[in-house]
N, C-alpha and C positions, 0 to 999 in steps of 0.2 A: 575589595573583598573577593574571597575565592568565589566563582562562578556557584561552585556546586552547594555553596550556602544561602546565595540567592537564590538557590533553584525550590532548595529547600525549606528556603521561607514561604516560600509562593505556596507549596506546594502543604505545608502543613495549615498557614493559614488562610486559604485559599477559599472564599463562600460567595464571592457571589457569580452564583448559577443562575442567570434569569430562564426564563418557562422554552425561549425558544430555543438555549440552548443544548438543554433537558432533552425538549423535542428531537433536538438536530444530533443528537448523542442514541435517541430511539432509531431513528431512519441511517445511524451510520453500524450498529446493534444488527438492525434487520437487514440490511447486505451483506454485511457479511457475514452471518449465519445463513443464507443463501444461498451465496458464492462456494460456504464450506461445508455443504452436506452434498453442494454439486458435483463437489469436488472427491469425496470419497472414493470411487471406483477409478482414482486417479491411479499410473505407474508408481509414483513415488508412494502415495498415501498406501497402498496395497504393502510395498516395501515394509512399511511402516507396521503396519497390520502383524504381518509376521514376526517382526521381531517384537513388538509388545508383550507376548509371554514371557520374553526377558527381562520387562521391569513390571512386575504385577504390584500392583496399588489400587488406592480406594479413589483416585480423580479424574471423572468421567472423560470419555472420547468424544465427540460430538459421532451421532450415528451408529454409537452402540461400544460399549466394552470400558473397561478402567486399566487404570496403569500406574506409576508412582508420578507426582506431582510435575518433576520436569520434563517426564517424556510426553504428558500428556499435551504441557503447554507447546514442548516442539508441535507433536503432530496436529493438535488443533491452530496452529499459528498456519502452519504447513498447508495447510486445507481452505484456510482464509486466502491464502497468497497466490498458489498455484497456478491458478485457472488466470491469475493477471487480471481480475473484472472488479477486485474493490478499490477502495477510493483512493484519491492520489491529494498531493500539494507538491506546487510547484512554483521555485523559487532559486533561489542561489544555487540549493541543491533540492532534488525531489525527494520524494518520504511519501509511503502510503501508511498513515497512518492509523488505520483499521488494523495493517498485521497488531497491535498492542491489543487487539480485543480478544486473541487467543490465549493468553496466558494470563488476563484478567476473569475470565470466564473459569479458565481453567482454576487457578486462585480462591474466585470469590464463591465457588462454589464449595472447595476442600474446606473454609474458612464458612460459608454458609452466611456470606452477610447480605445485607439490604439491597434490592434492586435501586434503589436510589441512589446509594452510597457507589454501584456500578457506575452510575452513570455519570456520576458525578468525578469518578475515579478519569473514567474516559474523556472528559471537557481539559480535566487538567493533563492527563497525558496527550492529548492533542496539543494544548495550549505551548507545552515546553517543545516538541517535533517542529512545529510548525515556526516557532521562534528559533533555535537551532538552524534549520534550514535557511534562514533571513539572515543569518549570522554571516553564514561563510561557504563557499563550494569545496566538497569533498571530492567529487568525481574528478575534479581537473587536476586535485592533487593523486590521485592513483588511489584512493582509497571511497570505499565503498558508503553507501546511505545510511547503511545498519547501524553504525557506529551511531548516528543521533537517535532511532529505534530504541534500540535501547537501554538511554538517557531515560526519553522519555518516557520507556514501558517501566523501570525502577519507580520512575517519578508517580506513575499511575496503579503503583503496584503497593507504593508507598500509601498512600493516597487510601488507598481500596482497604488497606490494614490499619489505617491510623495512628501511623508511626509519629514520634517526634521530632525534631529538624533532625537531632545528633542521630538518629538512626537512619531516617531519609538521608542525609549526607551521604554518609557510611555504605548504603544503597546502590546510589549512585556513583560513589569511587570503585565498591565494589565491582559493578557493572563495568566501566569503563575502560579502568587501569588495564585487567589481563584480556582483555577479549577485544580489538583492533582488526576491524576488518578490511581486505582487500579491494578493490573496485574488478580486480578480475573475474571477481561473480558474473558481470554483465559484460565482456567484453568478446566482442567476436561470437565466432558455436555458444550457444550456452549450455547449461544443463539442470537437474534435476537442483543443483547446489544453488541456482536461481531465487529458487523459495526456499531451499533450506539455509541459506544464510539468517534469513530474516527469521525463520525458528530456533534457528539457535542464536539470534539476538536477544530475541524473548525468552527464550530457554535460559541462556545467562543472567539476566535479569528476574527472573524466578528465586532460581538459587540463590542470587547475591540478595535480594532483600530478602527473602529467609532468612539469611548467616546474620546480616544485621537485624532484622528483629529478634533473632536470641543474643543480639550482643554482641556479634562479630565485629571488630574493628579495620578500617582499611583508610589508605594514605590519605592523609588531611588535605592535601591539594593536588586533585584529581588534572586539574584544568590549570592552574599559573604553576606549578612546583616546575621546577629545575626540570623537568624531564617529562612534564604534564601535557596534554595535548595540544595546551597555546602554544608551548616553545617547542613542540616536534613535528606539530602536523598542522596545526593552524594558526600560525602568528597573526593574523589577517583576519582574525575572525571580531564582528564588531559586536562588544560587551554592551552597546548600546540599547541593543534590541531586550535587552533584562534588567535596564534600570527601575522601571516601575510593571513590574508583571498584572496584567488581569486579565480575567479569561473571557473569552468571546472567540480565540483564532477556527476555533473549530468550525465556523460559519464560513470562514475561509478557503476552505478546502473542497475537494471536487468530487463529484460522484460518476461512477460509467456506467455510459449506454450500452457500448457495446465491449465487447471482450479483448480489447486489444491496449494496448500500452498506450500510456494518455495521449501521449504527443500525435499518435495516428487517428484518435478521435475524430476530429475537424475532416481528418481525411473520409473517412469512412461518410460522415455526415453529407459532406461536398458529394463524394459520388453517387450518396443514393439520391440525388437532389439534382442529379445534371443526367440532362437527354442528350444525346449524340444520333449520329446517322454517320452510316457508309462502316468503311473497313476501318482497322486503328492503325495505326502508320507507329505513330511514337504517343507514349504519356510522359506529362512532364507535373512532379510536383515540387510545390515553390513551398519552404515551410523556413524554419527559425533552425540557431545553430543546433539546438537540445536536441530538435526532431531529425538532422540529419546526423549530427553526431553519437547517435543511440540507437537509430531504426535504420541507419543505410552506412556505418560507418566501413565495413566489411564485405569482402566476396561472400563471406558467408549469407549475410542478408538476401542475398539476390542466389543463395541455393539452400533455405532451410530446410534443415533434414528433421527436423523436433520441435515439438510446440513451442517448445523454451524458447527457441529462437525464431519461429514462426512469427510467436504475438511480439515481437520486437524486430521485425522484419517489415518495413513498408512497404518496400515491391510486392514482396508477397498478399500484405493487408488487401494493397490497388489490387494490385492483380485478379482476387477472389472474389472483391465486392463489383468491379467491374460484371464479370465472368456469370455471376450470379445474382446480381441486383439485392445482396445480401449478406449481412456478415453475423453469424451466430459462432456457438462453441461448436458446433459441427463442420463448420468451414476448414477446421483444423486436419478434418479429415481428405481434404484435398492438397495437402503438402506430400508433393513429388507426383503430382497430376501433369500429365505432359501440356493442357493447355493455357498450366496457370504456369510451367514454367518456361514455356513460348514467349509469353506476355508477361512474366518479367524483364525479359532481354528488352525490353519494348521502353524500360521504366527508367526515366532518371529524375533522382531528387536533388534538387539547389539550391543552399542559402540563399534567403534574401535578407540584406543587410536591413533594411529597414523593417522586418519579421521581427531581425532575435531584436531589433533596438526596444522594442516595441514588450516583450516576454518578456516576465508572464501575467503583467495585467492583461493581454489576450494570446492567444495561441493563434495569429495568423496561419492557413495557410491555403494555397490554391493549387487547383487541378487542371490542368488543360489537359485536353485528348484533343491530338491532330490525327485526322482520318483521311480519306481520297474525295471526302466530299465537304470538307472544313475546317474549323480549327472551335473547337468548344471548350467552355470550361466555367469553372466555380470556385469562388473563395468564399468561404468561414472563418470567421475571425471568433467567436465564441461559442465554441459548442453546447450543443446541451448537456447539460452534465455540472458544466462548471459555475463557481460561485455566484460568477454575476450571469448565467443564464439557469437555474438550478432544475432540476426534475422535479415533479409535483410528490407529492406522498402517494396518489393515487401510479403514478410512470412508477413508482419504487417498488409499490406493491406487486404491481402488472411483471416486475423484472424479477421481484421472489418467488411469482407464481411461475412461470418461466421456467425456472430454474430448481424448483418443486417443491415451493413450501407451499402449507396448509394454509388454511383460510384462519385453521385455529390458532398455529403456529404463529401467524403473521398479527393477529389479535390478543398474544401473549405479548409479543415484544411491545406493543405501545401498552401494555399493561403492567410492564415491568416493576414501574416503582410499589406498586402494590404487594409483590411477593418477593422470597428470596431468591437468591442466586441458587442455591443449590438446586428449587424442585423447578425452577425455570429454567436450569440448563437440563435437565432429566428429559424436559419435553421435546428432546431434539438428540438426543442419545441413543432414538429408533429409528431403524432404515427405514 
């Protein structure tokens, strides 16, 4: 059977939602409306800001303003992503799959349906990301994460409308077939295109289930056809993980502590948690292949000149949290600081074979600082954050206050299912 008909069954007849994972659909809701109202005074989102008079529509901004329905999903996706602080799954390939909660919002608000029916849209659109990602690795083939995004944002998009298989199909061909993305999003310098890949995943995926709930048709086999993405870009991918779909994977998935790309997590954690003495001679961090092939694979790493490449910069990460026994979104503000880039010359990262054997039921990794008076160090193998060590509701709350939401604010989102989408995205539409 084509892939994108299983996805479709799942996905129309798709019910059972137990309580916790309702719950764990509210706490993944509230970071990232967090992360994206932090994110507004952002380069890109400003960008963004201005050109908005050039698509006027009635589908709210998050933080103030309306636009027509696909710009708004880009920008609100945009705002979720930016800042690198929402949630991650890691696996074959990684997927944060929170960016789907921007052009659901954006969506279930133009449309005005049930805070439930939200949440329930976002279980299954995790559910298909997350099995996607188990399937096959994208990044080693040169091409980019967005591509399963979305898959699974049509899937969740689908979902949120109440489409029927033949239109969820249709959905998800749509999305898929013209919109193939790069991996050189992330490779080397990065930029601005960082997060906006992943909006205009979402963005794509707007559009295409539109066209197919008014009926638009699109090629029957997305995924096995002659030219489909098993026979051009992932022959290797295993159909296994979608023989019997149910949903739960969302429990799976990771939440961040601090604001940096996952794999530097454990790092971050290690350093605020190790005491040293004397001067630092050399640091040395021991991590998995993911973490050095994403965070140090480049000179660029070890001289970032932009956030983009900053939070995907491990020298840089060590370097700051070292420096200042701290690592927040203002940290950001010491790239091209003469003593953080002293002390990255200081910094080298090295597979350890027994790390990646090991990834990603845990994200080993360890820190030694050798100094003139010792040799010190720390390893983390689970951070907080992640599925098997998770953040409490109360850490969740504490990181949306942080980050500026309201006490009311954060007391709407676990009351979501009680109201619609529309007047509960309004309450977050104000600077």
């Amino acid at each position: 059977m084509e892939l994108a008909d299983k996805i479709a069954e799942y996905v129309v007849f798709s019910d059972d939602f137990t309580e916790e994972m309702l719950h764990e659909a509210k706490r993944r809701l509230l970071d990232s409306l967090a992360v994206a109202l932090a994110s507004t005074s952002s380069p890109p989102a400003k960008i963004l800001r201005e050109m908005s008079s050039l698509f006027l529509g009635n589908s709210p901004l998050l933080g103030g303003g309306e636009a027509t329905i696909d710009f708004a999903s880009f920008y609100n996706t945009l705002l979720i992503r930016y800042l690198d602080f929402n949630d991650t799954y890691l696996s074959k390939e990684p997927l944060h799959p929170s960016d789907m909660i921007g052009g659901l919002l954006t969506v279930g608000s133009s449309f005005d349906v049930k805070g439930e029916d939200l949440l329930k849209s976002i279980i299954v659109g995790y559910e298909i990301g997350v099995r996607l990602c188990d399937s096959t690795s994208l990044r080693k083939k040169g091409y980019d994460h967005v591509n399963f995004l979305q898959v699974a944002s049509a899937s969740a998009l689908s979902k949120l409308l109440g489409l029927d298989k033949e239109k969820t199909k249709n959905a998800i061909s749509l999305t898929l077939v013209p919109h193939i993305a790069l991996r050189e999003s992330r490779s080397g310098k990065l930029s601005m295109w960082k997060a906006g890949a992943t909006a205009e995943a979402v963005r794509n995926s707007v559009f295409a289930t539109l066209l197919a709930k008014n009926g638009f048709t699109a090629p029957d086999k997305p995924f096995s056809g002659v030219f489909g993405f098993l026979n051009v870009i992932a022959k290797d991918m295993d159909l296994s993980q979608f023989e019997k779909i149910k949903s739960g994977s969302i429990l799976r998935t990771f939440i961040k502590k601090y604001p940096v790309e996952y794999h530097a997590e454990a790092t971050v954690e290690a350093l605020l948690n190790l005491s040293y003495e004397g001067e630092i001679r050399k640091v040395i961090v021991e991590t998995y292949e993911a973490g050095k092939t994403i965070l140090a694979d480049t000179e660029d790493k070890w001289n970032p000149t932009n956030k983009e490449t900053a939070d995907h910069s491990l020298p840089f990460i060590t370097a700051v949290t070292l420096l200042t026994k701290r690592f927040w979104l203002d940290s950001y503000n010491l790239i091209g600081d003469s003593k953080v880039v002293e002390l990255m010359k200081k910094i080298e990262v090295i597979e350890r074979e027994d790390y990646t054997s090991i990834y990603p039921k845990e994200l080993p990794t360890r820190v030694i600082i050798i100094t003139d008076k010792g040799t010190f160090e720390k390893e983390v193998r689970v951070p907080r954050g992640h599925s098997a060590n998770p953040m409490s509701d109360e850490e969740l709350e504490e990181k949306a206050k942080l980050l500026g939401l309201s006490e009311k604010q954060i007391k709407l989102v676990w009351e979501i299912d009680e109201m619609g989408v529309k007047d509960f995205v309004r309450s977050f539409t104000k600077s």
